[in-house]
N, C-alpha and C positions, 0 to 999 in steps of 0.2 A: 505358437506360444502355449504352454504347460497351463494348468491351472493356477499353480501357487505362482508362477513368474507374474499372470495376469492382476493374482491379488496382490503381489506385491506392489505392482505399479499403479495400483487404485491406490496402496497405504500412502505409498510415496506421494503421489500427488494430493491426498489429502493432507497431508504432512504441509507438504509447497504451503498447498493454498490457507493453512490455518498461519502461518509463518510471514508470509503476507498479509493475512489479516492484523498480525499481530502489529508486524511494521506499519501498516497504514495505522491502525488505531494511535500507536507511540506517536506518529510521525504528525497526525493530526492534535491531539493532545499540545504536542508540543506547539506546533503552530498556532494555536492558543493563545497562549501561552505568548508566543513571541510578538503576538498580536496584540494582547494587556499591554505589551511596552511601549511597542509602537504601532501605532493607532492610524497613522500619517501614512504610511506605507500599506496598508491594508491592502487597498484595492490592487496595488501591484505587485504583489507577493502572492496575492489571489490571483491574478493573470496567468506568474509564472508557474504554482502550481498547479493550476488548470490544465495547460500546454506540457507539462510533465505528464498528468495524468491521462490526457490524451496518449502520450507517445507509447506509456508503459501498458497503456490497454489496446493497442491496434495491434 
């Protein structure tokens, strides 16, 4: 690999990872959110996104 290929794929992946941050911050926000309405279903909502975030981080 060149140098500039290498800096590229550092931009890129810095890129990725700010893009995901971004989607988790919306995506938590929102589940908030969803959470003020209903209040009932917390705890299993919280289950399922636990078990998501397992999957998307192995």
């Amino acid at each position: 690999l060149s140098d500039s290929n290498k800096r590229f794929i550092v931009y890129s992946e810095l890129g990725f990872l700010s893009i995901t941050a971004k989607v988790k911050l919306t995506a938590s926000y929102l589940f908030e959110g969803y959470r003020s309405f209903f209040p009932v279903n917390a705890d299993e909502v919280d289950t399922v996104l636990n078990d998501r975030q397992v999957i998307t981080e192995r």
